[in-house]
PAFI-936177 format. One record per residue (C-alpha): x, y, z. Coordinates in steps of 0.2 Angstrom, whole numbers, padded with zeros to 4 digits, always signed. Layout:
# PAFI-936177
XYZ ...
***
This chain:
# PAFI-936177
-0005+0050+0124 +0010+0062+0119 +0005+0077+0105 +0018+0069+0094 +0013+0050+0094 -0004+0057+0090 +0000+0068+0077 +0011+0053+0068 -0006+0043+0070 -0016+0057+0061 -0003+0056+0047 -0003+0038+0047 -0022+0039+0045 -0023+0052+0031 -0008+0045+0021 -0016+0028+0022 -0036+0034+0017 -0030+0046+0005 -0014+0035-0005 -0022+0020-0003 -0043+0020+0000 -0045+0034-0012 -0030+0030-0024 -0024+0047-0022 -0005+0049-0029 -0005+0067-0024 -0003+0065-0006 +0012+0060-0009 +0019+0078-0013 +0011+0081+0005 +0015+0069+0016 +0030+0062+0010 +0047+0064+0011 +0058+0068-0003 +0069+0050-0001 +0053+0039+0007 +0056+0021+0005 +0043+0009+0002 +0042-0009+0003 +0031-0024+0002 +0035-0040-0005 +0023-0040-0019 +0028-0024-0026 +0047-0025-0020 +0058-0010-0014 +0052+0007-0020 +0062+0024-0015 +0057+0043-0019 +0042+0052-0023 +0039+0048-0040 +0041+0028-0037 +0029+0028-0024 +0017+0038-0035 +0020+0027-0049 +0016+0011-0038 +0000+0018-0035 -0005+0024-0051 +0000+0008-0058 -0009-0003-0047 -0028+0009-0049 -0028+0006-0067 -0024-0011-0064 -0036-0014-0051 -0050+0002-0054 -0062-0005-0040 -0047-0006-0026 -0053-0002-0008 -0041-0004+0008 -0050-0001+0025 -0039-0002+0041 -0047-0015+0054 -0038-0014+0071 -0034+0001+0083 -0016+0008+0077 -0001+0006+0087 +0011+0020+0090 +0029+0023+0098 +0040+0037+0095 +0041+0038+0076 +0032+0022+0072 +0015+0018+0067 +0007+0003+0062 -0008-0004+0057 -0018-0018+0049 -0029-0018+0036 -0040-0028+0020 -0041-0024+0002 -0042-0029-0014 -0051-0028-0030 -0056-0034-0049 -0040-0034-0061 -0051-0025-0077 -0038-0013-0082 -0024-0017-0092 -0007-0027-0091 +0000-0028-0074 +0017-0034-0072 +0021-0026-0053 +0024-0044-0046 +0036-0054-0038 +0032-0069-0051 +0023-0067-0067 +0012-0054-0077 -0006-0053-0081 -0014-0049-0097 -0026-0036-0097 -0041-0037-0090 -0042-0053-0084 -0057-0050-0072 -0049-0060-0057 -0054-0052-0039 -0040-0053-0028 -0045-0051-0007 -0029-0049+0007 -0024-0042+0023 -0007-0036+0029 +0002-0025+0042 +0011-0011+0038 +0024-0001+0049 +0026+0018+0046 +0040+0028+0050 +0037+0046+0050 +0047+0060+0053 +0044+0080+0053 +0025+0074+0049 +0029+0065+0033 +0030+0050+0029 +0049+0043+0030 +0045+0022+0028 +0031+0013+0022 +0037-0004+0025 +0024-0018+0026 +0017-0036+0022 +0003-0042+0012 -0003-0056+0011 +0006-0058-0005 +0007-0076-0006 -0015-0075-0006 -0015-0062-0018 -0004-0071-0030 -0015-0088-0028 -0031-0079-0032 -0022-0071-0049 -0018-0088-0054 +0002-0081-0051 +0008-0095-0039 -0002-0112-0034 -0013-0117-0023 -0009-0128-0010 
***
């Protein structure tokens, strides 16, 4: 494998077990870059630092308990990774309103359990694209958010 598709891998791997299994906001100083654009239809469009940061920081205090664990080999070409992973966690913390469709109140103790994909683009090292998907349609069923079918 080419140095360079492995090192996007090793960034990948650090950028996803350090932002999202350990809920780390700080990584992004490190391994972003200054205009990174993130995107997932449950939390929409996010661009820069601080809005990345913010999603995260938002979505921990929501949800305290979150874990995210990648479960499939990553794919890598040129400056593409991607991955797929599980997650989820308890809604304890307080008011969430970072949704598509509705709010919650605080803590209203509903566990939420999802997979998705997500396709990084990282150039220089740092992460340039976070752009994923998320199951958001299960997520939003199990917060009571959108019906069951």
């Amino acid at each position: 494998m080419p140095q360079d598709i492995q090192q996007n891998k090793d960034v990948a791997v650090r950028w996803f077990t350090e932002y999202w299994a350990k809920g780390n906001p700080d990584v992004v100083d490190e391994l972003a870059t200054d205009d990174i654009l993130f995107s997932y239809p449950m939390h929409g469009e996010r661009r820069g630092k601080q809005a990345v940061k913010q999603c995260l920081i938002d979505f921990t205090e929501a949800f305290p308990d979150m874990s995210f664990a990648v479960v499939s080999d990553l794919v890598a070409e040129g400056e593409y990774v991607v991955g797929r992973w599980e997650g989820g966690g308890t809604h304890t913390g307080p008011a969430f309103d970072d949704l598509p469709v509705g709010s919650l109140p605080a803590n209203t103790g509903r566990k939420i359990h999802f997979t998705g994909t997500t396709v990084y683009r990282i150039v220089d090292g740092k992460i340039a694209e976070e752009i994923g998907e998320e199951g958001a349609l299960t997520a939003l069923q199990q917060l009571g958010l959108a019906p069951e079918k």
